[in-house]
C-alpha positions in Angstrom: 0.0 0.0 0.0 1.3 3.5 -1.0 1.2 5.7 2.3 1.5 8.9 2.9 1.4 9.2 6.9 3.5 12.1 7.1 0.8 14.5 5.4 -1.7 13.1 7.0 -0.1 13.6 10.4 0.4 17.6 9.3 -3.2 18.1 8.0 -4.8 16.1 11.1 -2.4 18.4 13.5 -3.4 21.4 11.5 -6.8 21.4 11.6 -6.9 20.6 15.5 -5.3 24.4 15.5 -7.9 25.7 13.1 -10.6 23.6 12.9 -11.8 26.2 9.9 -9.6 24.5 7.8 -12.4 21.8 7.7 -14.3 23.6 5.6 -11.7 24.4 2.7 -10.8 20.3 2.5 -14.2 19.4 2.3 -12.7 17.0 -0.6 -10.9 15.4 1.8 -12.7 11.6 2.3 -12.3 9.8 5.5 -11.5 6.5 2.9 -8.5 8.5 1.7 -6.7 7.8 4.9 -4.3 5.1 5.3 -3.9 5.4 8.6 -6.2 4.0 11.0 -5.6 6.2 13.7 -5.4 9.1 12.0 -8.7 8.4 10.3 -10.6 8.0 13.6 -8.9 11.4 14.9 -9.6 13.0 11.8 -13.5 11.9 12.2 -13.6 12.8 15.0 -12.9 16.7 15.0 -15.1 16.5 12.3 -17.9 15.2 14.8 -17.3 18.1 17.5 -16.9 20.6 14.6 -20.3 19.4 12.8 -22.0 19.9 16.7 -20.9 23.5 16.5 -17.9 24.4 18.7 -15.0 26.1 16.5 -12.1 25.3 19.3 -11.1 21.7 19.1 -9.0 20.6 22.9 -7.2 17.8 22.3 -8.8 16.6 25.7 -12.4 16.7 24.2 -11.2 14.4 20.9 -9.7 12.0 23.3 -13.1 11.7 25.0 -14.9 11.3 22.2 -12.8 8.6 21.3 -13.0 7.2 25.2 -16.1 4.9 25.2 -15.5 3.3 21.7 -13.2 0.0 22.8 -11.0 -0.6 19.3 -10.5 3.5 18.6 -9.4 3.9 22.3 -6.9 0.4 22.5 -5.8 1.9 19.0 -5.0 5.3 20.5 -3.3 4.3 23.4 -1.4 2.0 22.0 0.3 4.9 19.9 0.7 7.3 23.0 -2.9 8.6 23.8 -2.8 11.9 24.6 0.5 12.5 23.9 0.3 11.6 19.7 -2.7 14.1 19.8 -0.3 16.7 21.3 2.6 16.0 19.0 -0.3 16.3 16.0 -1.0 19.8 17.4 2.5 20.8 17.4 3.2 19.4 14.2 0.4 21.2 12.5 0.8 24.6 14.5 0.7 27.5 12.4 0.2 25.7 9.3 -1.1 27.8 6.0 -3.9 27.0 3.8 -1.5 26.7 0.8 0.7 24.0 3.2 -2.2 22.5 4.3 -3.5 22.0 0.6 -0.5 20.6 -0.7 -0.2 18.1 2.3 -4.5 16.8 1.6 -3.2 16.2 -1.8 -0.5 13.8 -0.6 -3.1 12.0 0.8 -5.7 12.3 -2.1 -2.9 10.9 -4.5 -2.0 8.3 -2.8 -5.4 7.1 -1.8 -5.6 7.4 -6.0 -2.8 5.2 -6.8 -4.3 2.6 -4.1 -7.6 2.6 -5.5 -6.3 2.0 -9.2 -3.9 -0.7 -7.5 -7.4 -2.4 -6.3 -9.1 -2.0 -9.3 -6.8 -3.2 -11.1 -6.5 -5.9 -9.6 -10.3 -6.7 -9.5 -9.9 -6.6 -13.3 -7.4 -9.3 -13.2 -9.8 -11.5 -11.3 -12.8 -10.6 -13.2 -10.8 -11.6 -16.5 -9.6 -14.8 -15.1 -12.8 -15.5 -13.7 -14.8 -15.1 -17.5 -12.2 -16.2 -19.8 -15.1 -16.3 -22.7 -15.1 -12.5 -22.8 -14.4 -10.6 -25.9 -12.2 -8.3 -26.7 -14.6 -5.7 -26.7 -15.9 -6.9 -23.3 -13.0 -6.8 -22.0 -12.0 -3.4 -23.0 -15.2 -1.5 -21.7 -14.9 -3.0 -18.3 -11.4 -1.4 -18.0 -13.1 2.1 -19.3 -15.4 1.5 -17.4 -13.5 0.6 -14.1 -11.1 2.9 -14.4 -13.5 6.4 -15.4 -15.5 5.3 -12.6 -12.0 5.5 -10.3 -10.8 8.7 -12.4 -14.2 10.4 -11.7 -14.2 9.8 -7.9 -11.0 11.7 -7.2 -11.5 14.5 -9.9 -15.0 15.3 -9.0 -15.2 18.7 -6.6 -18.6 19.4 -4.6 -17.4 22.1 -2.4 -20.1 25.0 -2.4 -18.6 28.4 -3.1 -19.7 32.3 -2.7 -20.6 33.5 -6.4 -17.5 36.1 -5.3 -14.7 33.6 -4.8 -15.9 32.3 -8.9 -16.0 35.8 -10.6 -12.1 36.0 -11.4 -12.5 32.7 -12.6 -15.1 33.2 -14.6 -14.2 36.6 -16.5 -10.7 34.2 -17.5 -12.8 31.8 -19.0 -15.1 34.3 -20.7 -12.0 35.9 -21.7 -10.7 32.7 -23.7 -14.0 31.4 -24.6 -14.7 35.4 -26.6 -13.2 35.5 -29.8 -14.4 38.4 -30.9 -17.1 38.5 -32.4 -18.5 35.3 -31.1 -18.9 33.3 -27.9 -17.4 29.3 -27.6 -16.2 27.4 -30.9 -17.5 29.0 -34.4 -19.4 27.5 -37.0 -18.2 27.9 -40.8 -20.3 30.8 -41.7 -19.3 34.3 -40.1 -23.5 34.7 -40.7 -24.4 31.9 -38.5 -21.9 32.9 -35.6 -24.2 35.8 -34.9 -27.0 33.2 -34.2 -25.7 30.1 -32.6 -21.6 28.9 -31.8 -21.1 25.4 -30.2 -20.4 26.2 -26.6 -19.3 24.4 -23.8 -22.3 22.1 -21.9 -24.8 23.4 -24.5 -26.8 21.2 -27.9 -26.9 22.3 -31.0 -29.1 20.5 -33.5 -28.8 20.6 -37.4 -31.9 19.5 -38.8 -32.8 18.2 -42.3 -34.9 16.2 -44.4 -33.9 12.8 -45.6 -31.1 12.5 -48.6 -29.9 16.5 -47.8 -27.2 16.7 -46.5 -26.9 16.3 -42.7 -23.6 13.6 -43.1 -22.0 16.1 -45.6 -22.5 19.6 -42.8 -20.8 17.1 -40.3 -17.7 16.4 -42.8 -17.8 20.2 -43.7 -17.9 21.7 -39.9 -15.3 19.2 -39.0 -13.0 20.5 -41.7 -13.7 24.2 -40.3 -13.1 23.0 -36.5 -10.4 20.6 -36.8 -8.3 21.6 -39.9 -8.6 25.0 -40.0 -8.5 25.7 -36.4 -7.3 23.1 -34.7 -9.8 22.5 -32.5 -10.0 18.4 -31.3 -13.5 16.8 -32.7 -14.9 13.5 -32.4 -17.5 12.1 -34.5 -19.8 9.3 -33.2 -21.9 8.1 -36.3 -25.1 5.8 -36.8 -25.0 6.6 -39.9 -21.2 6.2 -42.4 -18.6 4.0 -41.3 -15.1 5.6 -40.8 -14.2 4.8 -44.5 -16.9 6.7 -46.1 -16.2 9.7 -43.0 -12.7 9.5 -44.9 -13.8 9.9 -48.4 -16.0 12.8 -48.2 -13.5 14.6 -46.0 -10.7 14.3 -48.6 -13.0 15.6 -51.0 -14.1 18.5 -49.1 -10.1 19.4 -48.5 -9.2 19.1 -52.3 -12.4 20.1 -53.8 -12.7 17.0 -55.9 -15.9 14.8 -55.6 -16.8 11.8 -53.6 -16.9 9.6 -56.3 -13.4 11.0 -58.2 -11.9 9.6 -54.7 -13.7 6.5 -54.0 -13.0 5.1 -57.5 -9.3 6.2 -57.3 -9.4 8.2 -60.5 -6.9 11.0 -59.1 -4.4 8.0 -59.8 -4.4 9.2 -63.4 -3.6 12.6 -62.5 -0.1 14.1 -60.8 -1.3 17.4 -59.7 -4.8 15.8 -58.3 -2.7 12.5 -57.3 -0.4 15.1 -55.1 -3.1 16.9 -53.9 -4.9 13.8 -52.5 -1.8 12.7 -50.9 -1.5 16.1 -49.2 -5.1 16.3 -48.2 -4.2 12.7 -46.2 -1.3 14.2 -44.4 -3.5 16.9 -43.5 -6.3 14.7 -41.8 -3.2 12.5 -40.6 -2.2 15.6 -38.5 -5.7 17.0 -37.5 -7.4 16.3 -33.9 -10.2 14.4 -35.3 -11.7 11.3 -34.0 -14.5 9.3 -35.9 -16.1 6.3 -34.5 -19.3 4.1 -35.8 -21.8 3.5 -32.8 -24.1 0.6 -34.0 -24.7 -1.2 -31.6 -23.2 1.2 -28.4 -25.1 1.7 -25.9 -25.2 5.0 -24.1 -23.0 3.6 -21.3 -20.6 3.0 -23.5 -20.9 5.8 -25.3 -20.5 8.2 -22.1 -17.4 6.3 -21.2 -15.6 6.9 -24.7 -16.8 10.3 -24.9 -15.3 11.0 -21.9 -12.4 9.1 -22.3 -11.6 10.9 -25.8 -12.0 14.9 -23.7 -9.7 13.2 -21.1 -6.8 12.2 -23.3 -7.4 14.2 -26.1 -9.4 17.3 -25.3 -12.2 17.1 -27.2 -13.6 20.6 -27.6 -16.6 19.6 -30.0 -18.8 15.9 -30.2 -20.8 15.6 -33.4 -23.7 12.9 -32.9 -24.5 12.1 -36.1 -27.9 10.9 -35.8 -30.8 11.3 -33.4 -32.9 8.1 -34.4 -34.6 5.0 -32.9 -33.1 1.5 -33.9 -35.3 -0.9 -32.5 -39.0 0.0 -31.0 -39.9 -2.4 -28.4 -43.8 -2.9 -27.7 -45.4 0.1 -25.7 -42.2 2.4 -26.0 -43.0 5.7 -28.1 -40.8 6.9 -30.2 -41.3 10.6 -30.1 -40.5 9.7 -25.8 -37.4 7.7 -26.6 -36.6 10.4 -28.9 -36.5 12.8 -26.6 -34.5 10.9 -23.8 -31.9 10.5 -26.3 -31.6 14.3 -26.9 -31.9 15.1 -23.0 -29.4 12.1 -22.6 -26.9 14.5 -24.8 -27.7 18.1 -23.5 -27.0 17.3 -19.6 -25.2 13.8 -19.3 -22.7 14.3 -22.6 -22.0 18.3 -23.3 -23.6 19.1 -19.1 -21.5 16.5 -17.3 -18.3 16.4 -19.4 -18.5 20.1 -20.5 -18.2 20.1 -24.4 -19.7 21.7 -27.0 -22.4 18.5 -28.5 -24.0 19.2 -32.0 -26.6 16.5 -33.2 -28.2 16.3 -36.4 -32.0 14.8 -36.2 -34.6 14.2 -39.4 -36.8 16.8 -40.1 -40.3 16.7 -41.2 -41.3 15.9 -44.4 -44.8 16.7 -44.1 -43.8 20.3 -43.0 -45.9 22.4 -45.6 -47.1 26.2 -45.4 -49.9 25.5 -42.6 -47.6 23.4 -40.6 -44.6 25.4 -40.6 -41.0 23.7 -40.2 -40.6 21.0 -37.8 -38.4 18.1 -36.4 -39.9 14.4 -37.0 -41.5 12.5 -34.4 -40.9 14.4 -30.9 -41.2 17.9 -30.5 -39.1 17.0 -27.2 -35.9 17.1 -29.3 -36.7 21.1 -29.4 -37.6 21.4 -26.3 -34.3 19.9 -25.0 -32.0 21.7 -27.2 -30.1 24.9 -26.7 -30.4 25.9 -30.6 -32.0 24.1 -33.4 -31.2 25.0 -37.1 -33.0 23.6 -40.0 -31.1 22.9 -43.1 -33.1 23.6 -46.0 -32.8 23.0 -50.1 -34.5 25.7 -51.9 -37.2 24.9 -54.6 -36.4 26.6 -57.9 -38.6 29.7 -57.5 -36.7 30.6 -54.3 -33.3 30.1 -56.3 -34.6 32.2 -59.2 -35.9 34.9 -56.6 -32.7 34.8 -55.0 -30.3 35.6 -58.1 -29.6 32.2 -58.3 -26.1 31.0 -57.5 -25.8 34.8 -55.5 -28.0 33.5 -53.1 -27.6 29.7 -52.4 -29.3 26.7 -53.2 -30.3 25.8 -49.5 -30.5 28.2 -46.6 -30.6 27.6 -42.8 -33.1 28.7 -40.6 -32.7 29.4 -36.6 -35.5 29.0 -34.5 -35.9 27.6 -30.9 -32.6 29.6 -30.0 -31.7 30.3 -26.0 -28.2 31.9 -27.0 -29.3 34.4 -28.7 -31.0 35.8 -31.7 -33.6 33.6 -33.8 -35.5 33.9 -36.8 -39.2 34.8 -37.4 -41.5 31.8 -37.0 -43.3 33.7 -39.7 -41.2 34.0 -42.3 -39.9 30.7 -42.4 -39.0 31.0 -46.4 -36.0 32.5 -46.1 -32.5 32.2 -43.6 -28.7 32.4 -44.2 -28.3 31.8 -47.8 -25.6 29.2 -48.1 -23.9 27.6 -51.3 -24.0 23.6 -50.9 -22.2 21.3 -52.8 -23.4 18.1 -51.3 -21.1 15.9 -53.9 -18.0 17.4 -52.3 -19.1 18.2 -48.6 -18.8 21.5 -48.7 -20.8 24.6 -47.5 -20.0 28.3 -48.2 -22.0 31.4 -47.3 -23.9 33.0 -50.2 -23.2 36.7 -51.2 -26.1 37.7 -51.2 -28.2 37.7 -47.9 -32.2 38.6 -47.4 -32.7 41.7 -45.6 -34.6 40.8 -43.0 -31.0 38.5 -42.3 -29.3 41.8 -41.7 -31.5 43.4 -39.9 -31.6 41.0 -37.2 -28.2 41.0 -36.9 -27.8 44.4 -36.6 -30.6 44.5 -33.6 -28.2 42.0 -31.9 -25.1 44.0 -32.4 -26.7 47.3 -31.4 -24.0 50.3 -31.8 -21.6 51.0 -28.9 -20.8 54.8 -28.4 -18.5 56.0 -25.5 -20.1 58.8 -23.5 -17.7 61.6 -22.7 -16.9 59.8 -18.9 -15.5 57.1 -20.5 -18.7 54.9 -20.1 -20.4 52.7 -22.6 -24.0 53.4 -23.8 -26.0 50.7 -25.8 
């Protein structure tokens, strides 16, 4: 056993001086103790300190300890009152930051122990089901060991909104980039709507055969290519070959099917320009996985596995959809559960940005108005909900044609900021869409009605002659 008695001497003898002290190692677990004794001392100040007196005596823990037979023999056997004295002088006049660094002694060791033991539970769990796969296998050790990680990571202590606010205006600082808050989409037109933030769901919406595969491949390319930012892809949909394919073709501009069937092969400038779109995706922070057949479990434990060893900023979930309905389930409620399941477990508990594509309507008409398939939930869950849509020819024509897109998106359902009207659900960001190649490009030429929510949003900042701001 890894000990670390030393440290736990100090922090015991410190916080019979200040018994305070209690309250800013709150993470502090009895069970991290190796010690015996010092456990039983420890729990004990924190018995008188939990009935309300502030002054611990090293007479009153020894009482409290008195009438219980073991703690007693184990004290005295170890000097009584005299090891409680030695504690106090050891910890006298101990700081906070000395105090902290000695806890964590204790919290590291009790880490490595617990690992030790779980580890060694796997050993006998394998040796006692030998006809385990692989895969078996592999998530009980992700499974074991999260669970272990978790534990020792996790922080519950309560603080004053006053002791977060530094805190907070650093990570406001680097989540700001400008013009937008959290991780930006492709289109600079869409950022003044919706970005992927931290703990928050986006959902892409579409109707079957548009296009909701290809946005993944192109937003990818924007997020991991061009800035660097780490992505994983879990997909019901393409397997990691076909991920790769339309990702090559959205970095060289060639189509899916030029790649697939190898004909850049007959072409040096396209042959080097595949091989350099490769080393590209070779290099990039990206992660794809197909899910068939995952449970949610599983799914959680890779998820968070991936932010811990590779710092996944954005997890695409590529698609909302029921496999299998059992008898009395409803799929709109199952549905929903799923999309709950990702806003607070997935992007709430692990803190990443989660964007989810999910099948829109296709019995949306005029009198109906745009809508997700088969649960309204999935809205109601969601932080932002965008609808990709492909424009019938009279809306191309109206719009100048390739000026103004042959799809455009519309925002509605949108707590992070501006959304569109729910009456006027013809028009949106105009965007260019080449579904063949993966790739998505803001139109040049955007509806009014675009710009003028925009500009309510940014409303104009003028500095008053004090120096202030006024809105």
């Amino acid at each position: 056993m890894i000990e670390a008695i030393t440290s736990e001497g100090l922090v015991v003898g410190a916080v019979i001086n200040d018994s305070n002290l209690l309250l800013e190692l709150s993470d502090l677990k009895l069970d991290y103790f190796t010690s015996k004794l010092n456990k039983i001392i420890y729990a004990s100040i924190k018995r008188i300190y939990g009935s309300g007196t502030n002054i611990i005596d090293i007479a009153d823990i020894y009482a409290l300890i008195e009438p219980n037979d073991d703690e007693k023999r184990i004290l005295d056997n170890n000097g009584g009152l005299e090891y409680l004295e030695q504690l106090r002088i050891i910890g006298e006049g101990k700081s906070i930051k000395e105090v902290r660094v000695h806890a964590k002694n204790i919290v590291d060791a009790a880490f490595k122990n617990e690992v030790i033991d779980t580890m060694d539970g796997l050993s006998g769990y394998v040796n006692m089901n030998r006809e385990l796969s692989l895969e078996d296998i592999s998530n009980k050790i992700d499974e074991s060991l999260l669970e272990v990680k978790g534990k020792y990571s996790s922080q519950h202590k309560v603080k004053m909104i006053g002791e977060k606010t530094d805190d907070i205006l650093k990570q406001l600082e680097i989540d700001n980039q400008g013009d937008y808050v959290g991780y930006p989409t492709s289109l600079p037109t869409l950022n003044k709507f919706i970005t992927y933030r931290k703990s928050e769901l986006v959902i892409y919406s579409a109707k079957a055969k548009v296009g909701k595969s290809q946005l993944v491949v192109n937003e990818t390319y924007n997020l991991a290519i061009k800035l660097g930012i780490p992505v994983m892809i879990l997909d019901t949909e393409l397997q990691t070959k076909t991920f790769f394919v339309r990702l090559m073709a959205r970095i060289t501009g060639y189509s899916f099917r030029f790649i697939e069937q190898g004909r850049y092969r007959d072409y040096p400038k396209a042959y080097e320009k595949v091989k350099k779109a490769k080393q590209i995706i070779d290099k990039s922070p990206i992660s794809h996985t197909y899910i068939v057949g995952w449970n949610q479990n599983e799914i959680f434990n890779e998820v968070k596995r991936m932010k811990i060893q590779n710092k996944v900023g954005v997890l695409f979930y590529d698609y909302i959809k029921v496999e299998d309905i059992k008898q009395g389930v409803q799929e709109h409620q199952v549905l929903g559960n799923i999309t709950n399941w990702l806003k607070n477990k997935i992007a709430g508990e692990l803190d990443i940005a989660v964007v989810a594509l999910a099948q829109m309507s296709d019995y949306s008409t005029e009198e109906r108005g745009i809508k997700i398939a088969n649960s309204e939930k999935i809205k109601n869950y969601a932080s932002s909900v965008v609808f990709l849509i492909e424009k019938t020819q009279q809306q191309y024509a109206d719009d100048f044609n390739e000026e103004g897109g042959n799809a455009y998106l519309y925002v509605n359902y949108n707590r992070n900021g501006v959304q569109m009207l729910s009456d006027c659900q013809d028009i949106g960001i105009n965007i260019l869409f080449e579904k063949n190649k993966a790739c998505i490009e803001e139109a040049p030429y955007q509806h009014e009605e675009i710009i003028d929510l925009i500009n309510q949003e940014d409303e104009e900042i003028t500095e008053t002659s004090d120096g202030d701001v006024m809105c």
